[in-house]
C-alpha positions as CSV (number, residue, x, y, z in Angstrom):
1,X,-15.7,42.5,91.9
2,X,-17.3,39.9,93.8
3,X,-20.8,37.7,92.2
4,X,-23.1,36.6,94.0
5,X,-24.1,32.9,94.3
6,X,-26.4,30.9,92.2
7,X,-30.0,30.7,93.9
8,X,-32.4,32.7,92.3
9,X,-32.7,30.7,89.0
10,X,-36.2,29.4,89.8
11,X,-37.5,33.0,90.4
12,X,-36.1,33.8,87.9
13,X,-37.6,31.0,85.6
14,X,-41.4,32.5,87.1
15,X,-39.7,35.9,85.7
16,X,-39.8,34.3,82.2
17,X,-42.8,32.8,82.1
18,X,-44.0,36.5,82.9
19,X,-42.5,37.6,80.2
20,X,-43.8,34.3,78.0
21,X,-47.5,35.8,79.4
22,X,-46.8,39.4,78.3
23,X,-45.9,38.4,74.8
24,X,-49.1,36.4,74.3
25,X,-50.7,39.1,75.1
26,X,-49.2,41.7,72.5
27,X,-49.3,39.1,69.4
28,X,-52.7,38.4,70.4
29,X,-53.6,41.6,70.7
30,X,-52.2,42.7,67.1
31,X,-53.6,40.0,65.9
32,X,-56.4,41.2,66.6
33,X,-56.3,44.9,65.5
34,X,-55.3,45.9,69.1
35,X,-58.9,44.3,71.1
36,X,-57.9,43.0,74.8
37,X,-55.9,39.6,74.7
38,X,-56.6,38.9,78.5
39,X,-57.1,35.5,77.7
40,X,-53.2,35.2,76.6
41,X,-51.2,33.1,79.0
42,X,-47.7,31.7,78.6
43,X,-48.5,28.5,76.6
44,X,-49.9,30.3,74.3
45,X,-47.1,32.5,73.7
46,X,-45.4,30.5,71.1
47,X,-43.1,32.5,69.7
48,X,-41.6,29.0,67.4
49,X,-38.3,28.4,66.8
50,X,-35.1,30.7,66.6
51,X,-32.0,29.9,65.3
52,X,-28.7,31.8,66.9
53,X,-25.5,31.1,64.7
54,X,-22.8,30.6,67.3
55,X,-19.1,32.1,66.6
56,X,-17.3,29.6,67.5
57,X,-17.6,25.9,68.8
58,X,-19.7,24.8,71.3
59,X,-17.5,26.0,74.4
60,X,-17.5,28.3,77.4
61,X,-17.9,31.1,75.3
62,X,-21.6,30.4,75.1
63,X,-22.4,29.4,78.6
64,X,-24.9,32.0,78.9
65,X,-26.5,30.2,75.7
66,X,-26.1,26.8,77.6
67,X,-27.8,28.2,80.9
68,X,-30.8,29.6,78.7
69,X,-31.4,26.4,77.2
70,X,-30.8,24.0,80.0
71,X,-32.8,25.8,82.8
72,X,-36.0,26.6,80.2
73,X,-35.3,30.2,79.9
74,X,-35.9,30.1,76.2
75,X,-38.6,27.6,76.7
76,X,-40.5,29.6,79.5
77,X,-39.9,33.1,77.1
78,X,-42.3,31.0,74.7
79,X,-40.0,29.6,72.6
80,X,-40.7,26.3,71.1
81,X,-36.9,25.7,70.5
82,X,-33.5,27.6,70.0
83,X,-31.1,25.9,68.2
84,X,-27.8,26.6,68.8
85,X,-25.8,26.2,65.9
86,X,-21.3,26.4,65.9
87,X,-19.8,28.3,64.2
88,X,-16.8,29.3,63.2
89,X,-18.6,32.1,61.9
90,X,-19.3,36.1,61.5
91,X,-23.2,35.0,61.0
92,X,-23.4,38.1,58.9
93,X,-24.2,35.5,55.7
94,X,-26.5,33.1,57.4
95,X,-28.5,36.1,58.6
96,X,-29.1,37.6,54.8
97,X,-29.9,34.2,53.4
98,X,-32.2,33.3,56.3
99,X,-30.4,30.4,57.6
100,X,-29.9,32.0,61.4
101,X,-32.2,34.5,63.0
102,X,-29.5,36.3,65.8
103,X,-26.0,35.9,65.2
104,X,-23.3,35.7,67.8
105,X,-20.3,37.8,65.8
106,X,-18.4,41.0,66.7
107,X,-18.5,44.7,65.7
108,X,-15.6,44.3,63.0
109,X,-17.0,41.6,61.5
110,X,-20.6,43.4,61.1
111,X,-19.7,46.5,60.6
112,X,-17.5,45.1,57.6
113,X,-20.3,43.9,56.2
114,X,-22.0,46.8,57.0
115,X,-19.7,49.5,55.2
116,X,-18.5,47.0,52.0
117,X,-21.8,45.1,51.7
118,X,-24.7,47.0,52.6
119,X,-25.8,44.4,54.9
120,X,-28.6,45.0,56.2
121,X,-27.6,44.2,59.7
122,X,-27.2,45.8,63.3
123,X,-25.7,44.9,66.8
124,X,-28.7,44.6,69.3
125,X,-26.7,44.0,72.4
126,X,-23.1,42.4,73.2
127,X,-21.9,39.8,75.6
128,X,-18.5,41.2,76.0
129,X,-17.8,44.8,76.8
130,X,-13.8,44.2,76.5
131,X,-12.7,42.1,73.1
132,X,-10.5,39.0,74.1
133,X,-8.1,39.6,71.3
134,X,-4.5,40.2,72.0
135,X,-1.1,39.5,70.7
136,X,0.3,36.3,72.4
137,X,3.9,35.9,72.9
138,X,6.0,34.1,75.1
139,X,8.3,35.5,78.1
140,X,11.6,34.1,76.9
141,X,10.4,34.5,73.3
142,X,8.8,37.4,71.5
143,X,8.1,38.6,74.9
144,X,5.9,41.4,73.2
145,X,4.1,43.5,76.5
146,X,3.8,47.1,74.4
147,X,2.8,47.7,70.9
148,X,6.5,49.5,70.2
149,X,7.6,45.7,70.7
150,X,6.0,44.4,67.6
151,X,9.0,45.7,65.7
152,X,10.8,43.5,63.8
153,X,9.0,40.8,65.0
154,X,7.1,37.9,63.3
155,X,3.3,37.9,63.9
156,X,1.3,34.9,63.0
157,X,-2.5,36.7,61.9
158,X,-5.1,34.4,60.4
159,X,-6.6,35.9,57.5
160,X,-10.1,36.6,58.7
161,X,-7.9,38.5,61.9
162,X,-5.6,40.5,59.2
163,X,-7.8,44.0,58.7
164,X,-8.1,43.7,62.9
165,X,-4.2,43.2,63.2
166,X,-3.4,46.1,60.4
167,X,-6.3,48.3,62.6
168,X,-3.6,47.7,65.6
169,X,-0.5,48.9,64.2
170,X,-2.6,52.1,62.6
171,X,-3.8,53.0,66.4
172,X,-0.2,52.4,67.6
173,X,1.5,54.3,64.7
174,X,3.4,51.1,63.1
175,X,3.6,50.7,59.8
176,X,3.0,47.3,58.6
177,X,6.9,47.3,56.9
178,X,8.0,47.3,60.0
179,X,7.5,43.9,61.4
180,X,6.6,40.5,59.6
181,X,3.0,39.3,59.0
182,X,3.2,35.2,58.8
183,X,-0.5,33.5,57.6
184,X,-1.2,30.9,60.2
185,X,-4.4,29.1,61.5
186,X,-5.6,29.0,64.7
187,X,-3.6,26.3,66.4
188,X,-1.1,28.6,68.3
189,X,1.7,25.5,67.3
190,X,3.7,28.2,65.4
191,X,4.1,30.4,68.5
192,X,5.3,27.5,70.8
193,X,7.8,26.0,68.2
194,X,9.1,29.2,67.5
195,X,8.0,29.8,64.3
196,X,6.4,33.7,65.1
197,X,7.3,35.5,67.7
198,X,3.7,36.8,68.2
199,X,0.3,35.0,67.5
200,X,-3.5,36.9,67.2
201,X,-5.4,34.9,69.8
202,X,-7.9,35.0,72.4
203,X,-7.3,35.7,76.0
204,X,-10.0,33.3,76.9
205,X,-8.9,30.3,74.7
206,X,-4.8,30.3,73.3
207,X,-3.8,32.1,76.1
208,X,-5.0,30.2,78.7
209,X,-4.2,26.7,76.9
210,X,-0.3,27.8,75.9
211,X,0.5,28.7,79.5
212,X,-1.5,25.9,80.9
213,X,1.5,23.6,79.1
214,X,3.8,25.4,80.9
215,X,4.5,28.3,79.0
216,X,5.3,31.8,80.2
217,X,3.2,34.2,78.5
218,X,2.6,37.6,78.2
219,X,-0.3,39.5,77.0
220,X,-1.2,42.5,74.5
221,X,-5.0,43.0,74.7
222,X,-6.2,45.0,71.5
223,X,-9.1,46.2,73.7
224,X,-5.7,48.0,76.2
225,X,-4.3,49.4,73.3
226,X,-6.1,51.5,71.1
227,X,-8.8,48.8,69.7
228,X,-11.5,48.8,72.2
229,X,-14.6,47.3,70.5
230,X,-17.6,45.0,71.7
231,X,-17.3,41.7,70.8
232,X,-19.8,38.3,71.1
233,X,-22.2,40.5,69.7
234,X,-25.9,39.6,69.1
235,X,-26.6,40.9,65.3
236,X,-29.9,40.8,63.7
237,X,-31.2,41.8,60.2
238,X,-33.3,45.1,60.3
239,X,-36.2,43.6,58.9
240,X,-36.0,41.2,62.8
241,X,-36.5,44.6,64.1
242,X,-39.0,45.8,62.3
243,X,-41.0,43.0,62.1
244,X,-40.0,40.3,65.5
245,X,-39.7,42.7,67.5
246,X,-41.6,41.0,70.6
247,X,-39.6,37.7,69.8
248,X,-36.2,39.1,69.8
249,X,-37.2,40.8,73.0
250,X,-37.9,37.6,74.1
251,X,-35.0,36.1,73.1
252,X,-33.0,38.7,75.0
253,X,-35.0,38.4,77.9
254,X,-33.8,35.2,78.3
255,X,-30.0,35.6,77.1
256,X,-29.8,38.0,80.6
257,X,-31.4,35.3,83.0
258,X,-28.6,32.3,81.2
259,X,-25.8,35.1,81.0
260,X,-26.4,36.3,84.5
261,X,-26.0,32.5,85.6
262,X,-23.0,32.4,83.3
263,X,-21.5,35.1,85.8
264,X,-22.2,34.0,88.9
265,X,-21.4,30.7,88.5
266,X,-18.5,30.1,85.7
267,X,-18.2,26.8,86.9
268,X,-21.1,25.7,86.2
269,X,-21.2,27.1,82.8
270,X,-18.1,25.1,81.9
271,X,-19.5,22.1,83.4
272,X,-22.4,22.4,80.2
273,X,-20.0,23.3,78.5
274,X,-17.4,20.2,79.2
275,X,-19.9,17.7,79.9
276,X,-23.3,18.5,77.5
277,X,-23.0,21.0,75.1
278,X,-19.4,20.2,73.9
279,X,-19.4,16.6,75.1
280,X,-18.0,15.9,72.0
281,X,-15.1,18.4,71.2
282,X,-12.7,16.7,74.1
283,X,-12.4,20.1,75.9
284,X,-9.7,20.2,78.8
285,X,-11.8,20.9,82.4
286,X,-9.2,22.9,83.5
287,X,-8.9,25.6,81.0
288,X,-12.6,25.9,80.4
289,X,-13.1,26.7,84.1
290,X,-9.9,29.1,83.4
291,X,-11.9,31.0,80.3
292,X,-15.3,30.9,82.0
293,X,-14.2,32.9,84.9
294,X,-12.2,34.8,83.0
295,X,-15.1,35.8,80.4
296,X,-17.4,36.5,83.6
297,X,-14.9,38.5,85.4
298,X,-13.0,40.6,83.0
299,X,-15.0,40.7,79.7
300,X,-18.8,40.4,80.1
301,X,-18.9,42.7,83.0
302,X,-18.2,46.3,83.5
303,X,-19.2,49.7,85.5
304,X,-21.3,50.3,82.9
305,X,-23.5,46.9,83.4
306,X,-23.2,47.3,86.9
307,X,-25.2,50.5,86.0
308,X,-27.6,49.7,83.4
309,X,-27.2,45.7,82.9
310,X,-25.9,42.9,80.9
311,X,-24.8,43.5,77.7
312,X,-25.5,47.4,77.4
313,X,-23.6,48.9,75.0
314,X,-22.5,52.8,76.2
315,X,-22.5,55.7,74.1
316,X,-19.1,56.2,74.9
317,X,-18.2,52.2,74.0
318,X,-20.1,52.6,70.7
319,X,-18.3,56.0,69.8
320,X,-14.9,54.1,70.5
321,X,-16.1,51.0,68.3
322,X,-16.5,53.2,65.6
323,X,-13.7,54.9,66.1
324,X,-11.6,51.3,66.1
325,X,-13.8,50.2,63.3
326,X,-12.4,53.7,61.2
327,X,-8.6,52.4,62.1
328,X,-9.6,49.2,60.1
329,X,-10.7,51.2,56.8
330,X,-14.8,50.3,58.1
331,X,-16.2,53.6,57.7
332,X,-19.9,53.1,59.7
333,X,-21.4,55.7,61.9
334,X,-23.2,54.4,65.1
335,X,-26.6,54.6,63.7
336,X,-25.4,52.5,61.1
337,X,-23.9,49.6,63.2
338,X,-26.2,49.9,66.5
339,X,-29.9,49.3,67.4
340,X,-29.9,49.1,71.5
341,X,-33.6,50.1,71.5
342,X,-35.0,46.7,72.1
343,X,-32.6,45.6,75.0
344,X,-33.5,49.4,76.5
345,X,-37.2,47.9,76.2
346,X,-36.6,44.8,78.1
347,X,-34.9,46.4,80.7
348,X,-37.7,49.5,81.3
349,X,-40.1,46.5,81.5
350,X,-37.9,44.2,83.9
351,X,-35.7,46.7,85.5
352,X,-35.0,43.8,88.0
353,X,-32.3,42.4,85.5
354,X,-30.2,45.1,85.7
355,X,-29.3,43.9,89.4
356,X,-27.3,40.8,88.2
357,X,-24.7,41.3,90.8
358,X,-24.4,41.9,95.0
């Protein structure tokens, strides 16, 4: 799969302020029972502020985030600021209290919330089409490559990962007597000292940064092995849909001009992510570059964005959520989890998007 090259971000920057123009229009015009708004422009399009609750730390993860803000996509959409708040976090809570507007989270997560809480929450759109979690192991250790070789091993499963790790062994027919869960945190130091055999991680963060100190590691992706949900998801309240519908639209507008940067040029998007964003976390270079182009080649991208655009969720994707999501004990139907109307809306109006690759 080959990107294109970065270029076409100034046109693309005219695109928003387009879009900027065609929102002033349709607030001013229900703000004034539906009479003509012609006088609407993109400075008066000023959609305020918008809060997104991140997932994670500022990283590479969110260099589609970082691209939106630092070229003035989110700006030029007629926003007067979007602040980008880290996580970690499911943004599920901060959505029902207020405190974020669009949450970066995953389709467990929400439809957890969904199914046990009533939230009253849906998945608008998702960055990645392919989950990053896998089991990480190490060649001359656990050396775990199928799901039949997590018997009688030790897997180390942080305890907001344990309903996603049980949802594993349930699609691969292990019961959970048959191997040893150990709590751990994040820091994958009890996989590299030998304490599990096994570690829940990322494919984009621990399993780039154990093998980058020298490790030999092998792989088993959830998403490969009967788990294949959507992940990096953007989650909104329903009353955001009912009532911001223009701004979200807006909002997703401009997450596709930063997230198509983010996959044509991953270096770059580290580079914000190293250097500005996450100045301040002491990232390594190396193994941001590493999960940038990883993310933009493997995860955000598939045939079926190639076909309709950046993060499109298919109906045969959402049925297979579900279907993972039931393997967890999250009983949610599609309708229940998923509202892709509004990212079907920007694309109808801008069907130039879709064509974020050569």
């Amino acid at each position: 799969m080959s990107f294109r090259s970065p270029g076409t971000r100034r046109a693309r920057r005219i695109g928003a302020a387009a879009l900027a123009a065609a929102a002033a229009v349709t607030l001013a015009a229900c703000a004034s029972g539906g009479s003509s708004a012609a006088e609407g422009d993109a400075a008066s399009a000023d959609l305020g502020e918008l809060t997104l609750q991140l997932s994670w730390i500022k990283n590479e993860e969110f260099s589609g985030e970082f691209f939106a803000d630092s070229e003035g996509y989110f700006e030029e959409a007629g926003f007067s600021s979007v602040n980008l708040v880290p996580g970690p976090s499911t943004g599920v809570a901060e959505l029902v209290s207020g405190s974020a507007d669009v949450a970066l989270s995953d389709a467990v997560s929400t439809g957890a919330a969904v199914a046990n809480e009533q939230a009253p929450v849906k998945i608008i759109g998702t960055t990645y089409q392919k989950n990053p979690f896998t089991i990480l192991s190490l060649k001359d250790g656990g050396n775990i490559a199928t799901p039949e070789d997590l018997k009688g091993k030790k897997i180390g499963v942080q305890d907001s990962n344990t309903s996603l790790f049980l949802a594993l062994l349930a699609a691969n027919g292990i019961d959970e007597s048959e191997l040893t869960i150990v709590p751990v945190q994040y820091d994958p130091a009890p996989l590299t000292n030998g304490e599990v055999d096994g570690f829940v991680a990322y494919l984009t963060n621990e399993s780039i940064t154990v093998a980058a100190a020298g490790n030999e590691t092998v792989d088993l992706p959830f998403a490969d092995n009967g788990l294949p949900f959507v992940a990096e998801t953007f989650t909104v309240t329903d009353e955001a849909i009912a009532s911001d519908r223009e701004k979200l639209k807006a909002f997703l507008y401009a997450e596709i001009l930063g997230w198509t940067d983010a996959v044509n040029d991953p270096e770059e998007g580290s580079r914000l992510a190293v250097e500005e964003y996450g100045k301040d976390l002491d990232l390594n270079p190396e193994n941001s570059i590493a999960g940038a182009v990883k993310q933009a080649e493997e995860l955000v991208v598939s045939d079926d964005t190639v076909a309709n655009g950046l993060f499109t969720i298919s109906d045969a994707l959402q049925s297979e959520t579900i279907d993972s999501l039931a393997g967890a004990g999250i009983d949610v139907s599609v309708d229940d989890l998923f509202d892709l109307s509004l990212l079907a809306e920007v694309y109808e109006e801008h069907p130039e998007l879709i064509e974020y690759m050569k």
